[in-house]
C-alpha positions as CSV (number, residue, x, y, z in Angstrom):
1,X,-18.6,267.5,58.0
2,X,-20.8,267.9,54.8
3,X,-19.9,266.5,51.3
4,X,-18.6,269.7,50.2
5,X,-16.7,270.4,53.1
6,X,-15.0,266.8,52.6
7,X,-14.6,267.5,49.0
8,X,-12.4,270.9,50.0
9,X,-10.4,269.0,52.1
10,X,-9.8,266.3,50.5
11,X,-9.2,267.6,47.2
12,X,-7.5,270.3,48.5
13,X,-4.5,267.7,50.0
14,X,-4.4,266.1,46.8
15,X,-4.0,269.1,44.9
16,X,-1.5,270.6,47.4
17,X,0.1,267.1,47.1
18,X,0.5,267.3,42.9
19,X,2.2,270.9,43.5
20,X,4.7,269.9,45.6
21,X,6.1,267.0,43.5
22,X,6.0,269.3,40.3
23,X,8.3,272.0,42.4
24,X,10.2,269.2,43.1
25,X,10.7,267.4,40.3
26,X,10.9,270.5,38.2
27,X,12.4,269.6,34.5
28,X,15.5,271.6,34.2
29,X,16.7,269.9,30.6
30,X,14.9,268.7,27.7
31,X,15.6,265.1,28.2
32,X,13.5,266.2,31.9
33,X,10.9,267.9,29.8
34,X,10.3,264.8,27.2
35,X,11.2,261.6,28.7
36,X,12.0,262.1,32.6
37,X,15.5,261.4,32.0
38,X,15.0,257.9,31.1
39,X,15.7,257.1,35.0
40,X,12.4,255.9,36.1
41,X,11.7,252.6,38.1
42,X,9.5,250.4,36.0
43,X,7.0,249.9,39.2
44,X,6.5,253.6,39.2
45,X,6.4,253.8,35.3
46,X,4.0,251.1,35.7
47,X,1.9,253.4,38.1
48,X,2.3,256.2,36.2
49,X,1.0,254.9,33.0
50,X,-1.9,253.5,34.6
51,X,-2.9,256.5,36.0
52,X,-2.0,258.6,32.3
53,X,-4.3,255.6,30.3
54,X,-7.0,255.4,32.7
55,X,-8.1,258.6,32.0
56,X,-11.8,260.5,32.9
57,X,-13.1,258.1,30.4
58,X,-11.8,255.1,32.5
59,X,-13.0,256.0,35.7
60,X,-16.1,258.2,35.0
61,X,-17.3,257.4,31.7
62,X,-17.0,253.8,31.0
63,X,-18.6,252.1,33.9
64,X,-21.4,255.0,33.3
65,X,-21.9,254.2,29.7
66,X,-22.5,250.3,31.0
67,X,-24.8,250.9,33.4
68,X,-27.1,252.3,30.8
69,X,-26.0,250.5,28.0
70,X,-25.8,247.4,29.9
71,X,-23.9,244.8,27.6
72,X,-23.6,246.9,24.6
73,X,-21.2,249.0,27.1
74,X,-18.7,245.9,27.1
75,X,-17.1,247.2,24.3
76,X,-15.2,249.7,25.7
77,X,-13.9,247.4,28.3
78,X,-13.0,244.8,26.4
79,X,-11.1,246.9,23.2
80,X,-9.3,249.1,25.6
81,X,-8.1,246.0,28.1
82,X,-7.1,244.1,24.8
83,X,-5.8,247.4,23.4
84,X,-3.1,247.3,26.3
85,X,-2.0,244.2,26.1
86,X,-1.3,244.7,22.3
87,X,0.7,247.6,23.4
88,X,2.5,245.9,26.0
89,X,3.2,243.0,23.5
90,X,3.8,244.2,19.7
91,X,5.3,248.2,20.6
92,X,6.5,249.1,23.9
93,X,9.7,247.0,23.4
94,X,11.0,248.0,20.2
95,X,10.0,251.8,20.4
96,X,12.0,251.9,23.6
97,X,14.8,250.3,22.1
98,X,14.6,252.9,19.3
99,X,15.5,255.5,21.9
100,X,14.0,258.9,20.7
101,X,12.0,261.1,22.6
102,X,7.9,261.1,20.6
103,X,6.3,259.1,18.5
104,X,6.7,261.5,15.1
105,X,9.7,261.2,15.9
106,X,10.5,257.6,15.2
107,X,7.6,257.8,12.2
108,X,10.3,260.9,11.3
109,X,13.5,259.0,11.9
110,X,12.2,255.6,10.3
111,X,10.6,256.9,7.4
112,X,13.6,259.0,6.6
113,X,11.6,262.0,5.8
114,X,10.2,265.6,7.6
115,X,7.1,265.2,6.1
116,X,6.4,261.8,7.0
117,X,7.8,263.6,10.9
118,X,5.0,266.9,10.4
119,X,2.3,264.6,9.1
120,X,2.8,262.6,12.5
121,X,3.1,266.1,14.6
122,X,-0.4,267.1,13.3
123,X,-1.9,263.6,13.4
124,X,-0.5,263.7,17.5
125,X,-2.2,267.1,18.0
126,X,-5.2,266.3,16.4
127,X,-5.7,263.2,18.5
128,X,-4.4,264.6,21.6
129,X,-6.6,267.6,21.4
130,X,-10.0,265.1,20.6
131,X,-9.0,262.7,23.8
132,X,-8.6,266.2,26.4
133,X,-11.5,267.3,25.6
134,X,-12.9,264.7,27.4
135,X,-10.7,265.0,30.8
136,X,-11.5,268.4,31.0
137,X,-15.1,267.6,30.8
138,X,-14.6,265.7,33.2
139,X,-12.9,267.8,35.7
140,X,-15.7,270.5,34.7
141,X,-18.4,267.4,36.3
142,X,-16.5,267.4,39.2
143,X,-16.2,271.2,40.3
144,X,-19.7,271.7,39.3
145,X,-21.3,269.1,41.1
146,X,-18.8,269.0,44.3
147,X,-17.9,272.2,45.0
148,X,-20.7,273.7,43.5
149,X,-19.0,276.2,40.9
150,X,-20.4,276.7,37.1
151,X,-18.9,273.8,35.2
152,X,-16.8,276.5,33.1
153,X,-15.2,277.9,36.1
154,X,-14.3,274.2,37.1
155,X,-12.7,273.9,33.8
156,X,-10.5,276.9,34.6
157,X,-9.7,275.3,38.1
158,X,-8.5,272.0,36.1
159,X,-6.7,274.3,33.5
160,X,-4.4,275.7,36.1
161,X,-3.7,272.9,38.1
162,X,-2.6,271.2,34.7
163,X,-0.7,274.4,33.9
164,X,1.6,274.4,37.2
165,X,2.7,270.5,36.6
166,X,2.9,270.3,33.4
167,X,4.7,273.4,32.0
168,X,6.7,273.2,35.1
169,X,7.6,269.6,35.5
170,X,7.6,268.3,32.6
171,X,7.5,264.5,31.8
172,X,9.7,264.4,35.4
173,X,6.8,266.4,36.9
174,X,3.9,264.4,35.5
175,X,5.4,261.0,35.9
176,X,5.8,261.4,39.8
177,X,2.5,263.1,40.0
178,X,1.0,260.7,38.1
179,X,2.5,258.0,40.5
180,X,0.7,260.2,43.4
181,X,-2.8,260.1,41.2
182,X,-2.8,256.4,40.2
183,X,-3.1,255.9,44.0
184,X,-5.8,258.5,44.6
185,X,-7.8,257.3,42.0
186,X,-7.8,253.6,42.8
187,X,-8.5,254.0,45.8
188,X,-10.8,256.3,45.2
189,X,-12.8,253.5,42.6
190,X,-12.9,250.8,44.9
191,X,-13.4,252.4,48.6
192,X,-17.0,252.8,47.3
193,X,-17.3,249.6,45.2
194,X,-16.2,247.6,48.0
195,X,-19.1,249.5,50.8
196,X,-21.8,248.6,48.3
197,X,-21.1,245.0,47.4
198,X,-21.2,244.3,51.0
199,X,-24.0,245.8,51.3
200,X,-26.0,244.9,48.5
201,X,-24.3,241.3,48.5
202,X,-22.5,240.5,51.6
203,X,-19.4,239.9,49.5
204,X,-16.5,242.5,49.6
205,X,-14.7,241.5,46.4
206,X,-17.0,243.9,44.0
207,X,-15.8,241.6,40.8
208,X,-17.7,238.6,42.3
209,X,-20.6,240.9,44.6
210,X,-21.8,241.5,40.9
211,X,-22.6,238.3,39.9
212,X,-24.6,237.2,43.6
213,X,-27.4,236.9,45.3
214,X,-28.8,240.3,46.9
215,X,-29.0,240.5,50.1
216,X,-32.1,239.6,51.4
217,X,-34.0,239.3,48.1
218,X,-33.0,235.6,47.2
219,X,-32.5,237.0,43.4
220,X,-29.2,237.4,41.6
221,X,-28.5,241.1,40.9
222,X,-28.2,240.8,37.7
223,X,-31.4,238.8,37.2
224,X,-33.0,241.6,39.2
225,X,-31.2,244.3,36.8
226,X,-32.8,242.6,33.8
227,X,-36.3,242.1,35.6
228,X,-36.2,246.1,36.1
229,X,-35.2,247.0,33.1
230,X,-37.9,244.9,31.2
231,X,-40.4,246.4,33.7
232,X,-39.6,249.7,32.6
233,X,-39.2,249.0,29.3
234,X,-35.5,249.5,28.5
235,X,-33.5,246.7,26.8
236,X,-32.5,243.5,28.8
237,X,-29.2,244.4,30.7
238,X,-27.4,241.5,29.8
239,X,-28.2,241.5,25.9
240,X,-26.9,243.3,23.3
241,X,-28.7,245.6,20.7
242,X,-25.4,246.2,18.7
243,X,-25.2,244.6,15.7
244,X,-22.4,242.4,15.8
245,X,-20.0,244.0,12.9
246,X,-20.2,246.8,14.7
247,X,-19.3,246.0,18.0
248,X,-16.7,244.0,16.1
249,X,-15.5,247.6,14.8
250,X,-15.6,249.7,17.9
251,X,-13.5,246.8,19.9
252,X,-10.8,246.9,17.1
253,X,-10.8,250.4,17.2
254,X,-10.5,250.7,20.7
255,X,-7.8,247.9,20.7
256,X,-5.2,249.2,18.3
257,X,-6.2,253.2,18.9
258,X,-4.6,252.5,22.8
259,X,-1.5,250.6,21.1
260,X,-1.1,253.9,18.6
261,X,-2.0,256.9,21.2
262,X,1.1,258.9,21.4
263,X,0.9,259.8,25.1
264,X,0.9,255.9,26.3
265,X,3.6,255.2,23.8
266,X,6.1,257.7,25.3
267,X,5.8,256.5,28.8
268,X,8.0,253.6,27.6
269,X,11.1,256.3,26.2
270,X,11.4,257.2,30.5
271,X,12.7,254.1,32.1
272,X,16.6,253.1,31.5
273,X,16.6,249.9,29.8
274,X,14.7,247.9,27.2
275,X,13.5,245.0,29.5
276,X,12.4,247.7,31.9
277,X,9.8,248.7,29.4
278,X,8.3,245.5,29.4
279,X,8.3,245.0,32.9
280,X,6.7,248.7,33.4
281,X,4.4,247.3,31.0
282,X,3.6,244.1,33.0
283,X,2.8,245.9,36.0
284,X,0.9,248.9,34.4
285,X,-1.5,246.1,33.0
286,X,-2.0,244.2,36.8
287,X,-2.7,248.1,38.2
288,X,-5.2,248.8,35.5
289,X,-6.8,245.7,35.8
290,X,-8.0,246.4,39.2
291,X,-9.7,249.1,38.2
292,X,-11.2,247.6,34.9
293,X,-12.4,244.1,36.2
294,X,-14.3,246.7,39.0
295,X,-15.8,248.6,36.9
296,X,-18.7,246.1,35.7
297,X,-19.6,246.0,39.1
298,X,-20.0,249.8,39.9
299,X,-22.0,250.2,36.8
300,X,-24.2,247.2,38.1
301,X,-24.5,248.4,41.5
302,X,-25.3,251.9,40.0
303,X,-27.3,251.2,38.0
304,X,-29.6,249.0,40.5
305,X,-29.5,252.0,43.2
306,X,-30.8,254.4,40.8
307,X,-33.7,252.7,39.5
308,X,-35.1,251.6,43.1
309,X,-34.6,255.2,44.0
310,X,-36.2,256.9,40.7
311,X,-38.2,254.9,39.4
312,X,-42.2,255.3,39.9
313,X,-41.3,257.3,43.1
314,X,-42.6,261.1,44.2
315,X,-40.8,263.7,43.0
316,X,-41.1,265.7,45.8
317,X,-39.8,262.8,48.1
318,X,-36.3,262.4,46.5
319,X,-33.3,262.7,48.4
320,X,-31.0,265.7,49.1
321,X,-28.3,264.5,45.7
322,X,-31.1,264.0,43.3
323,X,-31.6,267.9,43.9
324,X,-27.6,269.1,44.3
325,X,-27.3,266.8,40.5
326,X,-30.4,268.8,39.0
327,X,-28.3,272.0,39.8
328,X,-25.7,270.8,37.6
329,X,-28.2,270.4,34.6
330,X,-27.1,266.8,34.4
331,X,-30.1,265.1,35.7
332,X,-33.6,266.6,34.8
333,X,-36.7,266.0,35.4
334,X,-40.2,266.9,32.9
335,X,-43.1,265.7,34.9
336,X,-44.9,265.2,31.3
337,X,-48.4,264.4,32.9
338,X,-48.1,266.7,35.9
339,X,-48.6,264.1,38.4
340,X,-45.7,264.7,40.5
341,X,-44.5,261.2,40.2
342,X,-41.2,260.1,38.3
343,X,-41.6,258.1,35.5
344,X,-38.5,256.5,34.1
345,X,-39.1,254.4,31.3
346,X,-37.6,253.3,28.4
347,X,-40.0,254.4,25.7
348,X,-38.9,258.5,25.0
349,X,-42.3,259.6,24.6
350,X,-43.1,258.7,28.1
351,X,-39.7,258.6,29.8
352,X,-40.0,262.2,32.5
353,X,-36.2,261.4,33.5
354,X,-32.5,262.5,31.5
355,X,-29.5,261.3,33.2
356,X,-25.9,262.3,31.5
357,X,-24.3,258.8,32.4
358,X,-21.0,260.4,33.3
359,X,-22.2,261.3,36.7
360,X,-22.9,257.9,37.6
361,X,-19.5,257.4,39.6
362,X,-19.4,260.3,41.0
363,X,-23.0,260.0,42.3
364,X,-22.8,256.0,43.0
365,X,-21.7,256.9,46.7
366,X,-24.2,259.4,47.1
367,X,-27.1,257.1,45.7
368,X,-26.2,254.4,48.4
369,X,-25.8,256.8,50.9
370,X,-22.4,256.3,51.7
371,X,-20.5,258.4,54.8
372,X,-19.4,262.2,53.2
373,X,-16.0,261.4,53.3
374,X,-16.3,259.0,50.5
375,X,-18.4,261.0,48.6
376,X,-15.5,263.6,48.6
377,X,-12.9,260.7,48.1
378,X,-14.5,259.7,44.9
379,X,-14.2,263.5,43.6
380,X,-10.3,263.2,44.3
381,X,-10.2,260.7,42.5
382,X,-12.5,261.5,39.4
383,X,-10.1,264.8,39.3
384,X,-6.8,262.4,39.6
385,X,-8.2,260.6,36.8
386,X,-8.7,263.2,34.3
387,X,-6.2,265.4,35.2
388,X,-3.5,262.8,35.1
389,X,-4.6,262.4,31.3
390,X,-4.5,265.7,30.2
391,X,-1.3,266.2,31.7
392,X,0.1,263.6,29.6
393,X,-2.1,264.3,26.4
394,X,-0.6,268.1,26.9
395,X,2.9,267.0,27.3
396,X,2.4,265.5,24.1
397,X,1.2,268.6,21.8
398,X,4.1,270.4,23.9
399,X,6.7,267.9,22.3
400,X,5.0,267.5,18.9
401,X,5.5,271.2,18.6
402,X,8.9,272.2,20.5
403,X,10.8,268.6,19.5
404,X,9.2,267.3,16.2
405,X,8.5,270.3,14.4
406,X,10.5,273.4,15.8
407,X,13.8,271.5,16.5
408,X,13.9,268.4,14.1
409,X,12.2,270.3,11.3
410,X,11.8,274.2,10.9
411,X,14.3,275.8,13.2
412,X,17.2,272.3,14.2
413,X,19.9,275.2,15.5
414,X,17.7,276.0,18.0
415,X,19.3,275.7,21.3
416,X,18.3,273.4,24.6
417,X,17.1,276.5,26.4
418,X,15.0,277.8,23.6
419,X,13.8,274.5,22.7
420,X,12.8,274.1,26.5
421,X,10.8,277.7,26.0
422,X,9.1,276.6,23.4
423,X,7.9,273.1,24.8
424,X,6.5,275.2,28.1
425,X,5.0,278.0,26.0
426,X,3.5,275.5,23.7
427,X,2.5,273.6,26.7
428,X,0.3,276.9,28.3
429,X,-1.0,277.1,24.4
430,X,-2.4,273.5,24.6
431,X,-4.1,274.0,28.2
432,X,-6.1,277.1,27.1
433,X,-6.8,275.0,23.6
434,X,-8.0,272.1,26.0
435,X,-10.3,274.3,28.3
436,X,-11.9,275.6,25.6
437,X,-12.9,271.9,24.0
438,X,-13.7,270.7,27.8
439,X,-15.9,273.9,28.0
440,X,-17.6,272.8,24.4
441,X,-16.7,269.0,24.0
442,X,-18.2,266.7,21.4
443,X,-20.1,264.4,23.4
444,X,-19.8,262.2,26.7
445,X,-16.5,261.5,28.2
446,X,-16.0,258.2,27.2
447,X,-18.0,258.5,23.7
448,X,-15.2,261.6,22.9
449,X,-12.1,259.5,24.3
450,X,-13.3,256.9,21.5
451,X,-13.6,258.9,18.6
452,X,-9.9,260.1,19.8
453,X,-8.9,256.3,19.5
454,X,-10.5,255.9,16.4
455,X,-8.3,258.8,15.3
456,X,-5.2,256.6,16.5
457,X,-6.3,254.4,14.9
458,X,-6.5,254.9,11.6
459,X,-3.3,256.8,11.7
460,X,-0.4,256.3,14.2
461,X,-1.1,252.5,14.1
462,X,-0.7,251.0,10.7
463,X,3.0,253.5,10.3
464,X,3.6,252.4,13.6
465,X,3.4,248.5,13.2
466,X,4.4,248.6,9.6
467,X,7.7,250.8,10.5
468,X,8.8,248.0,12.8
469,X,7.7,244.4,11.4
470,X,8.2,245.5,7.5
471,X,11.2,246.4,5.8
472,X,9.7,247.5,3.0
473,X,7.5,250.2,3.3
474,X,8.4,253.5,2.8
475,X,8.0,256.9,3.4
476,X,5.7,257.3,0.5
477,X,3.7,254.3,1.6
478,X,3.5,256.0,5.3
479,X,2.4,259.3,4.5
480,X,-0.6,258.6,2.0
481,X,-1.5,255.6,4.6
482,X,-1.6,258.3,7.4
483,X,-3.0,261.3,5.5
484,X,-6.1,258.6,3.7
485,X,-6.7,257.2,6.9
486,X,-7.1,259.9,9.8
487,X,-8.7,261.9,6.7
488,X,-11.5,259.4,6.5
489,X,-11.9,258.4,10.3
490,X,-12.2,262.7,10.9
491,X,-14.7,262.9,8.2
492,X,-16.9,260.3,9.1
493,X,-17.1,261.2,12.6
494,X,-17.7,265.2,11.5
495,X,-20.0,264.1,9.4
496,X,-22.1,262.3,12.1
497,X,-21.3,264.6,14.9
498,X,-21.3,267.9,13.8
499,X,-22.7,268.3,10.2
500,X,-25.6,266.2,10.2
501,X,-25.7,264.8,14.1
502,X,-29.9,263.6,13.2
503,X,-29.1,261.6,10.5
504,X,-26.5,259.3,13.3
505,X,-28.6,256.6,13.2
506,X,-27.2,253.0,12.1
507,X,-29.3,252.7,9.0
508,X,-27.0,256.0,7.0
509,X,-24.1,254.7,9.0
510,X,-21.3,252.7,6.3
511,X,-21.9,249.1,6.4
512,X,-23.7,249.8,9.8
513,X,-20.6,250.9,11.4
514,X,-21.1,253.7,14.2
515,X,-18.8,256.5,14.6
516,X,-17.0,255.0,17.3
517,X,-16.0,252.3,15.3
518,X,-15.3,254.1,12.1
519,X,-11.7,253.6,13.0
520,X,-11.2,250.4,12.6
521,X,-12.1,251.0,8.6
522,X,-9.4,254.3,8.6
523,X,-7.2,251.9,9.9
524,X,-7.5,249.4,7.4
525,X,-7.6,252.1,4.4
526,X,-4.4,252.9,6.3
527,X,-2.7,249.9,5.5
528,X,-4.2,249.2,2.2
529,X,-3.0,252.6,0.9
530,X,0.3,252.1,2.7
531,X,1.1,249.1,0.7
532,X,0.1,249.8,-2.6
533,X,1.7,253.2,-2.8
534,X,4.8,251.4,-0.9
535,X,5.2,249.2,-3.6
536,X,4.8,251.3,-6.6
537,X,7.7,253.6,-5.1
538,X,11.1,253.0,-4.7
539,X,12.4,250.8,-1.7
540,X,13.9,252.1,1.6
541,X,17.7,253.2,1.9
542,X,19.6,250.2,3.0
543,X,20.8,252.6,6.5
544,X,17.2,252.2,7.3
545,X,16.8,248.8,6.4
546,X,19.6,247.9,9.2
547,X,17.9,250.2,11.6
548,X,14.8,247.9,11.8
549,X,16.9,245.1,11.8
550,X,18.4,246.7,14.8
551,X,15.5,247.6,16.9
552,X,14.3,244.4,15.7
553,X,17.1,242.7,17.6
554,X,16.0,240.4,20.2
555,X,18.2,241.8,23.1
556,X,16.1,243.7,25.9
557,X,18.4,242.6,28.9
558,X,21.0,245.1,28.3
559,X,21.0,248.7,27.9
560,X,19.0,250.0,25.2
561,X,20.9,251.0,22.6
562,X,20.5,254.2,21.6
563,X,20.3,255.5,17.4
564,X,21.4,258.3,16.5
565,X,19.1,260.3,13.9
């Protein structure tokens, strides 16, 4: 069969697959709808978290951006690896113990105040809406290269999938599908990874492939990377060109944005007990670690395919994918001097070759030429990836709106049923919102997911943190911390983006800090305005002093205790 045909089927089971456990595990309360019940097994939460972190960014964008940006593109594994395991560590526990359903609402509850709650909603949505534009970009790469559609129309195609399972299920629905998708896409990732390392090294572990001989050569592939890319005249592959503050920046920001995004945070309110959390947090870090410790590899391995198959070579001699990815507009190809010959270098004036780096997964198997049916495999799983993500992301917005600000602020007599036709209806509002930003998104996949945990960043974090470990900040402290820092991080990344996107150059960026790492300042304006403005107001009420010493409790064996608002 050809690629496309493989891509129909295979997608086509895994979609059929996701529809069938949203009928099935269709929410029928709220406590379905928000948090699954609280009656999920902490290796499935595990799973399911996986699959709702590692998002398009994860599995298409990140080992892209490192196979061009070589070591500079270590950042983003590194800050969102450490980023988990500050989750797993400082917040996971306590917010589960705290028992409510979203993140405003313990910002709402522990800050004893609505605005503190509908400064968090907005903050959610705003950050939610940033990080799925990038899934949806990245389902839009898939359909348009795979089953050859217009990238709009596989936007729309990703739009209703997420509709059916999402405004149907739920947080039941999406948990169990997202259970399904974490297994699509890791196998998915390292089918592929392991075929090349074999046969570029002769080693089938990809982690340690990458760091061998190649096969026949006598040269390490990394030594060989380098070698090519000084040839050509890009940057050495295993230096950095970063300056070193801000690769500093862009790690923090990366770390604490995944400990303060809202739709990780709320996977820990679905399992039964306290010590469940952190076990469902133990084992979401060893399945995400497969994929992560891989992905150095893949980008290695892509990156070395490509260049022997570009570079310096005849246009007209390139093989069938190098034509099917110029459709797409993702690859193109100025022959400058008219000599029919590609020349891909690393000086722009010269340089007759663009590559988005977000197809570099998805066209890895191709590059190696890899059987069809793994071509088609890594699609699946490129679609489980981002569509897992926006699923959750959605769910999010749905809550912040139906939960946090219809029933806990603006209309509390509402009843369950209306409250539950209001999360779905806000839910089919978010997906058309989300189409629309994967149809015009900001920039790369991975690039968009970080200015989305910048935006964490500088907001959910620092109330977050402070709201557990310190007993004296406030709701006044809270709000200005919030408002001044995701105020600061938004502008800054506008401002570099959108406004004035020629002047994004590090010499006009602040203190040489690039937008991606802006939030790592937010986040420390955060806390700095926090704690003046907390002590130059009056203390908490002593009810919410004894609620943090509750949750601060160490007793996770037992059943979580639950607070009532």
């Amino acid at each position: 069969m050809t690629v496309q045909a493989w891509t129909f089927v295979i997608v086509g089971l895994t979609f059929a697959l996701y529809m069938g456990i949203a009928l099935w595990s269709k929410a029928r309360s709220t406590g379905e709808f928000y948090v699954a019940g609280k009656g999920v097994h902490p290796v499935a939460n595990g799973m399911a978290t996986a699959a709702d972190w590692m998002s398009a960014a994860s599995f298409l964008g990140m080992a892209g951006l490192i196979s061009f940006a070589g070591y500079d593109g270590s950042v983003y594994l590194m800050g969102w690896t450490g980023g988990y395991v500050l989750l797993a560590l400082l917040l996971a526990p306590y917010l589960r113990k705290f028992g409510k359903f979203t993140v405003p609402d313990f910002v709402g509850d522990r800050y004893y105040s609505q605005t503190a709650r509908i400064v968090a909603v907005f903050c959610a949505i705003f950050v939610s809406f940033t990080y799925v534009a990038g899934q949806m970009r990245g389902v839009g790469l898939v359909f348009s290269r795979f089953l050859e559609v217009d990238i709009h129309f596989g936007v729309m195609i990703g739009m209703g999938i997420v509709f059916m399972y999402a405004v149907l299920g739920g947080m039941k629905g999406i948990t169990y599908t997202q259970v399904a998708q974490y297994c699509v896409l890791i196998f998915a990732y390292m089918v592929p990874a392991i075929f090349i390392s074999i046969m570029m090294t002769g080693n089938p572990v990809p982690q340690l492939g990458m760091g061998m001989m190649e096969t026949g050569s006598g040269t390490f592939l990394l030594d060989k990377l380098d070698d090519l890319h000084e040839l050509l005249g890009f940057a050495s592959y295993t230096d950095g060109s970063k300056g070193m503050f801000d690769v500093f920046c862009i790690t923090a920001a990366l770390m604490v944005g995944t400990a303060g995004l809202p739709h990780v945070i709320i996977r820990f309110y679905t399992v039964p007990r306290v010590r469940d959390a952190r076990s469902s947090a133990g084992w979401a870090l060893l399945f995400i670690a497969i994929l992560y410790t891989a992905a150095p590899a893949v980008a290695v391995f892509a990156r070395t395919n490509l260049i022997d198959t570009v570079a310096n070579q005849e246009y007209a001699s390139m093989p069938p994918w190098f034509g099917k990815w110029e459709q797409t507009g993702l690859i193109t190809f100025d022959d400058k001097n008219g000599d029919g010959w590609i020349q891909y270098l690393g000086n722009p004036a010269a340089n007759e070759l663009t590559i988005d780096p977000d197809i570099m997964v998805l066209a890895n198997p191709e590059i190696a030429d890899l059987p069809a049916w793994v071509i088609g495999l890594v699609a699946a799983g490129g679609l489980a990836a981002a569509l897992s993500t926006a699923a959750g992301l959605l769910l999010v917005v749905s809550s912040a709106i139906s939960h946090d600000l219809l029933k806990r602020a603006l209309m509390p007599t509402i009843t369950e049923k209306g409250e539950l036709i209001a999360a779905r209806v806000s839910a089919a509002v978010a997906v058309l919102i989300a189409g629309y930003l994967g149809i015009n998104p900001p920039d790369y996949v991975a690039a968009t997911v970080a200015f989305a945990f910048g935006l964490a960043a500088s907001s959910f974090f620092p109330a977050i943190i402070m709201g557990i470990f310190s007993k004296r900040m406030n709701r006044e402290g809270a709000v200005a911390g919030m408002v001044t820092g995701i105020s600061f991080t938004a502008l800054y990344i506008i401002w570099f983006k959108f406004v004035d996107p020629a002047s994004n150059v590090e010499a006009n960026w602040l203190w040489g800090i690039s937008p991606e790492g802006i939030g790592t300042v937010g986040m420390g304006i955060n806390f700095l305005v926090a704690l003046v403005v907390s002590r130059m107001t009056p203390r908490p009420p002593d009810e919410v002093v004894k609620m943090i010493e509750e949750i601060r409790l160490p007793r996770g064996s037992g059943e979580a205790h639950e607070i009532s608002a």
